[in-house]
N, C-alpha and C positions, 0 to 999 in steps of 0.2 A: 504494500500500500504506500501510495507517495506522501512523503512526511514534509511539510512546510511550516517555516517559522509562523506566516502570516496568510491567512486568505482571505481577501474580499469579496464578499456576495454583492453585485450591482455594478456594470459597466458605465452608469451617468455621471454625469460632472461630480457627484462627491465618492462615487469609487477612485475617477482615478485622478481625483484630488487628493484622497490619501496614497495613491500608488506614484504621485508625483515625489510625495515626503519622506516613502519609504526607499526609494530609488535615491534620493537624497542620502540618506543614511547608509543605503546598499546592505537593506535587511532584504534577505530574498522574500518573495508574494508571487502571489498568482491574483488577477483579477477575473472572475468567471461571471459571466451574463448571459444569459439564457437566451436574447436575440442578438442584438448588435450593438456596438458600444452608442451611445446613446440613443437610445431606439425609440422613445417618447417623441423626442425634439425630431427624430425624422420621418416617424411615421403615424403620430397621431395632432396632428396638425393642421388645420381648415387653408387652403391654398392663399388667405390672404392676411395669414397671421404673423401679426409683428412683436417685439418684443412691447412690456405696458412700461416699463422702465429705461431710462435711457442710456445710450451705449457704454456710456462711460463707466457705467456699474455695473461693464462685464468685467471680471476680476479673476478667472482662472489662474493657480499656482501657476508663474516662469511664462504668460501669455496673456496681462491684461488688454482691454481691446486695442485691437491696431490697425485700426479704419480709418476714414477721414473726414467723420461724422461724429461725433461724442455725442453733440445732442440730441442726434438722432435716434429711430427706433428701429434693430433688425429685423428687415423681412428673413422669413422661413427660410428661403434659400441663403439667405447671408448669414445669417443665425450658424447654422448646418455648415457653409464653408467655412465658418470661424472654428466650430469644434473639431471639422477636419483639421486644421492648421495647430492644433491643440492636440491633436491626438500623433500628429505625425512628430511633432516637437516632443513628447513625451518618451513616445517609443514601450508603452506599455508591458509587462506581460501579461497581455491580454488572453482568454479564452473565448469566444462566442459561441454562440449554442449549445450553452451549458447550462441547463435548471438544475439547481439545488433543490431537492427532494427530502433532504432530513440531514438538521444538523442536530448533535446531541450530544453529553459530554459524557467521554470515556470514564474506567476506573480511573486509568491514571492523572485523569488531570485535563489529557487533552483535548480536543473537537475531531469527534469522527463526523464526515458526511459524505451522504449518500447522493450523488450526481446523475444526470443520464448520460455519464459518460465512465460511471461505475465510481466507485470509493477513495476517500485521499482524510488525513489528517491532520489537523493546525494545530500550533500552538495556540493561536489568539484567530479570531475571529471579528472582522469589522462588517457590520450588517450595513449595504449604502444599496437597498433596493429600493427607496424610499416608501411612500406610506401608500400611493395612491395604484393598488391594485386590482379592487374589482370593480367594476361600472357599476355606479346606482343608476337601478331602474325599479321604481315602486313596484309590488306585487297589483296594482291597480292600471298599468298598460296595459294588464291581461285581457282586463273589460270593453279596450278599443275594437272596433272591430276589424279584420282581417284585408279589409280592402285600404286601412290607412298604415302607410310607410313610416318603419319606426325607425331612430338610430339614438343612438349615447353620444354624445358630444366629441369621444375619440372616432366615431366616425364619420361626423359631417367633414366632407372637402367645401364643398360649394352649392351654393342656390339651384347648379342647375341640375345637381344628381337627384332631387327631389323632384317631384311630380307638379304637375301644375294643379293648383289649388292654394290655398290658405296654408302658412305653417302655424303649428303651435309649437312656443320655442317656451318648456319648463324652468325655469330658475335661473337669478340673476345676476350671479355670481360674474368673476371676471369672461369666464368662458362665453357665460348666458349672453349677457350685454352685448358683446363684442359678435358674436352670432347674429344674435337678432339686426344689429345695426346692418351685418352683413347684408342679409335677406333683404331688410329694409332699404339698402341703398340699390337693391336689382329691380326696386319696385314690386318685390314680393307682400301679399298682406301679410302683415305678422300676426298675430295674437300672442302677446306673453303672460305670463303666469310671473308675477315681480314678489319676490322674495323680502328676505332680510338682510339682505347686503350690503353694506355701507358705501357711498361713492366718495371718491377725492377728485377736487378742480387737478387739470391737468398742468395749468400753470397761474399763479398769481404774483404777481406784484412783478412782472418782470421777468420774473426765473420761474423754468419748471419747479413744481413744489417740492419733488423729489432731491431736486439741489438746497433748496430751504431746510427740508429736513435731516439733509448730511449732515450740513452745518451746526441743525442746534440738537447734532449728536442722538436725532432720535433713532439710528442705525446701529450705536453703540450699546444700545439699554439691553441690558440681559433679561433672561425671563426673568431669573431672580428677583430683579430689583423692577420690573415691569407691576403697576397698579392689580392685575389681574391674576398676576403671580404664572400660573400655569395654564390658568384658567385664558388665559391667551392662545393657545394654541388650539382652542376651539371655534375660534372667531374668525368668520368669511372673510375673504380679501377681500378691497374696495375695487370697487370696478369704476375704470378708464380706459383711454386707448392709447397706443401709439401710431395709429393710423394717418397717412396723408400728413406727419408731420406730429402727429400728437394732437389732440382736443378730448375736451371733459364726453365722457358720454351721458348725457341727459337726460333720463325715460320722460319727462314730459314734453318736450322739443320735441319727441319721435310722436307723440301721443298728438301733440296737433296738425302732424304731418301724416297722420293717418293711422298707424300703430294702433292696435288693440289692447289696451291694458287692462289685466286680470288680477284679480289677489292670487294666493296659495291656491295652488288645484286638491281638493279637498276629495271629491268623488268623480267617476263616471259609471254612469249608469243608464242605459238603455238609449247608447246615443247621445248623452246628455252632460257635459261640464259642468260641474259644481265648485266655485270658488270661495272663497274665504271672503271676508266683508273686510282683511286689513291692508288692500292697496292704499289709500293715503294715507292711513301710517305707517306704510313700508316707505312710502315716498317721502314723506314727512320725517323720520329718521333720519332716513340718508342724507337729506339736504340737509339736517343737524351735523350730522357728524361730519359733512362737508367744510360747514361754515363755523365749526370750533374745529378743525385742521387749520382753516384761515385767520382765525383769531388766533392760534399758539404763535402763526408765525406773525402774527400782526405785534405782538407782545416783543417775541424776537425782537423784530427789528428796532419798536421801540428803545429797547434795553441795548441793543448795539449801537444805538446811535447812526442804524444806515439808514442811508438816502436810498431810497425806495417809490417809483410811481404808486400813487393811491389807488383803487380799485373801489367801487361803490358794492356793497351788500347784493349779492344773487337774490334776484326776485323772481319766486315759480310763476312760468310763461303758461300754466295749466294745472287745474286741476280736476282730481275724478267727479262725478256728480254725487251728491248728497244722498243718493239713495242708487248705489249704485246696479244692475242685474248683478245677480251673482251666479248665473245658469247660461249655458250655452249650448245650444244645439248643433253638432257637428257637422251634419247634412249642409242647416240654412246656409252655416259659417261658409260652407265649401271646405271646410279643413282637410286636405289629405295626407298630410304626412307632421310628424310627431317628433322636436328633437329634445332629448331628454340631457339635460345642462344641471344635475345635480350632483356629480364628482362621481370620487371612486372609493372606494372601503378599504380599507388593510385588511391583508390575508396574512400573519405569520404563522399559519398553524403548521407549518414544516421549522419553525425553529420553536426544536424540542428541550427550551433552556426556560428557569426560575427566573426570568425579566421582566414580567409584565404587572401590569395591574387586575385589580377587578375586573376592569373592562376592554381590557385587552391589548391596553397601550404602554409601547416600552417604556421600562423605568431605569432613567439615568441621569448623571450629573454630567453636563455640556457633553452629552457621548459616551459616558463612560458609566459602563453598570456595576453594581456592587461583586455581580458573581465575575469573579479576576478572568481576565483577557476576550469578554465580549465588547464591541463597542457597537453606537448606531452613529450612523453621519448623512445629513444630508435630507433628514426629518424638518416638516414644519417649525419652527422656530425650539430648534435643538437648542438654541442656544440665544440666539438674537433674530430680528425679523428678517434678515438674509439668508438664514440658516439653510435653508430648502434653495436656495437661489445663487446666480452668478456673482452676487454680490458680497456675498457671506460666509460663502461653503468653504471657499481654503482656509479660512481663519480657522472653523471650525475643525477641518481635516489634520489642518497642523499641530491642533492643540492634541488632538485624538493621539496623533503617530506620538509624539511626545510623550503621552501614558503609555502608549504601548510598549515604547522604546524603553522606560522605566523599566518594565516588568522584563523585557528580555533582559535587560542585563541583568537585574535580581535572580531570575533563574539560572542565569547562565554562571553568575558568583554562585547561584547555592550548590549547581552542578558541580562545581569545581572543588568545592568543601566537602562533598559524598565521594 
């Protein structure tokens, strides 16, 4: 059986973010991924998706970005030849088409796992598959009927693989929004189903907001010391774009441009859409927690003493009616086809290790778990709000190699005293 210091489960930016660090140090690894090394970023991708963040906060170990665009937003293809150019700079020991099938710790200490490529054993163990592995799709699609076109958000490309009819596009998340606007700029009808998702202005005072909040360090706040504690990592990303340049995406702008806006899809039943009564306070949130993002940085500037152009208060250009239908009939609508924009679930039921919680979710300190030589990397705010992302993840990676590297040399001193 092949014995390695180190194995990484997960070929994406925070495998071989730590396979950057450990290469670094020329601790031997293998990195092993089940399709291709970043195989999200190239194949579950809508054909006119850009990054929501701007270039400049791509930050891969030994390859921050090296375009001639910082402010800009990477299209899919650009995106993809950057981690090309990242992966050939690397020079990985990469495996593809490798699924881990069971990891689980020996008598002695170590990690045996069960591959479909047959068996191997680590010493240490870094889990970088990140979180987002099964599709949510309610057990209440089942009740659509058979003639309307369903898909998950990983597999819309474009407007025109759908059918002609009406789309219902579910949940509002970064994915939802940016979908829907899709559809809506082909002059497709939409009807949405609008969530709890908080929105951020794309740029104010001048500077995108994402440059404001470098600055006043809201990138550095650990969970730890984050208001929410942990309880952050349960909370919807804001939804904006980077589209055409970057702009705020606004669901009432869309709503008086023809847009169908729904509450929460609550039931279907014989034909028939049932929503929730809280579209304007889903709407009415998000414009909250839009316009205190603008006021911290309105404070900011204050207290720095910078020269800054003024911006007047966002005033909603719409809102829902006062009594709004909360039923829709699928037929009249013409809706044919259904995309479902409510993320994806974690699946670790193949890592057969004492990590987890109650509810299923790893338990660690920035990465690093209590039971000696597992780590995770590359999780929703492992550690700080980049954690999951380009902006964050080598920080995180580096910290991780560093414990790891701890414990090989402790073992390898204790080895030497036996």
């Amino acid at each position: 059986m092949r014995h390695l210091p180190v194995v990484i489960i997960g070929g994406g930016q925070a495998g071989l973010s730590v396979s950057y660090y450990l290469k670094q140090r020329n601790v031997e690894h293998v990195v092993l991924e089940k399709d291709q090394a970043f195989h999200a970023w190239r194949s579950q991708r809508w054909d006119s998706f850009c990054l929501v963040t701007p270039n400049w906060q791509c930050r891969l170990p030994g390859l921050p970005y090296d375009g001639d665009d910082p402010e800009g937003f990477m299209r899919r293809d650009e995106l993809n030849a950057y981690l090309d150019r990242f992966l050939a700079k690397l020079n990985p020991p990469l495996e593809e088409g490798v699924r881990v099938q069971r990891v689980k710790r020996a008598p002695d200490g170590t990690f045996e796992l069960q591959t479909s490529r047959g068996e191997l054993r680590a010493d240490q163990v870094v889990i970088a598959a990140g979180s987002y592995h099964v599709p949510k799709i309610p057990r209440l699609a089942e009740k659509l009927p058979p003639s309307i076109t369903q898909l998950h958000v990983s597999q819309y490309r474009s407007p025109s693989q759908l059918p002609e009819g009406a789309v219902l596009v579910v949940g509002t998340g970064q994915s939802g929004a940016q979908i829907a606007e899709d559809l809506h700029l082909e002059n497709r009808q939409v009807h949405l189903c609008v969530g709890s998702a908080p929105r951020v202005a794309r740029r104010y005072r001048g500077r995108d907001v994402v440059a404001w909040l470098e600055d006043m360090g809201h990138y550095e706040l650990g969970v730890d010391r984050h208001p929410l504690k942990e309880g952050v990592r349960d909370k919807a990303n804001h939804y904006v774009t980077g589209r055409d340049g970057g702009r705020d995406i606004d669901l009432r702008k869309f709503a008086l441009e023809g847009m169908q806006l729904h509450g929460r899809l609550l039931e279907i039943e014989h034909g028939q859409l049932r929503f929730g009564d809280d579209l304007r306070q889903n709407l009415d949130n998000a414009d909250t927690v839009s316009a205190n993002n603008k006021k911290s940085i309105d404070d900011y500037i204050a207290r720095s003493n910078i020269v800054a152009p003024r911006e007047e208060p966002y005033q909603p250009v719409w809102q829902p009616a006062q009594a709004p239908a909360n039923s829709l009939d699928l037929a009249a609508a013409n809706i044919t086809s259904v995309v479902w924009c409510m993320g994806f679930a974690s699946d670790f039921g193949w890592l057969e290790l004492p990590v987890f919680d109650g509810r299923g979710k790893p338990v660690h300190e920035r990465g690093v778990c209590q039971q000696d030589g597992v780590y995770f990397v590359g999780l929703p705010w492992l550690h700080t709000w980049g954690s999951g992302r380009f902006s964050g993840v080598a920080r995180d990676a580096e910290h991780v190699v560093q414990q790891l590297a701890k414990r090989l040399r402790a073992t390898s001193h204790d080895a030497l005293l036996s």
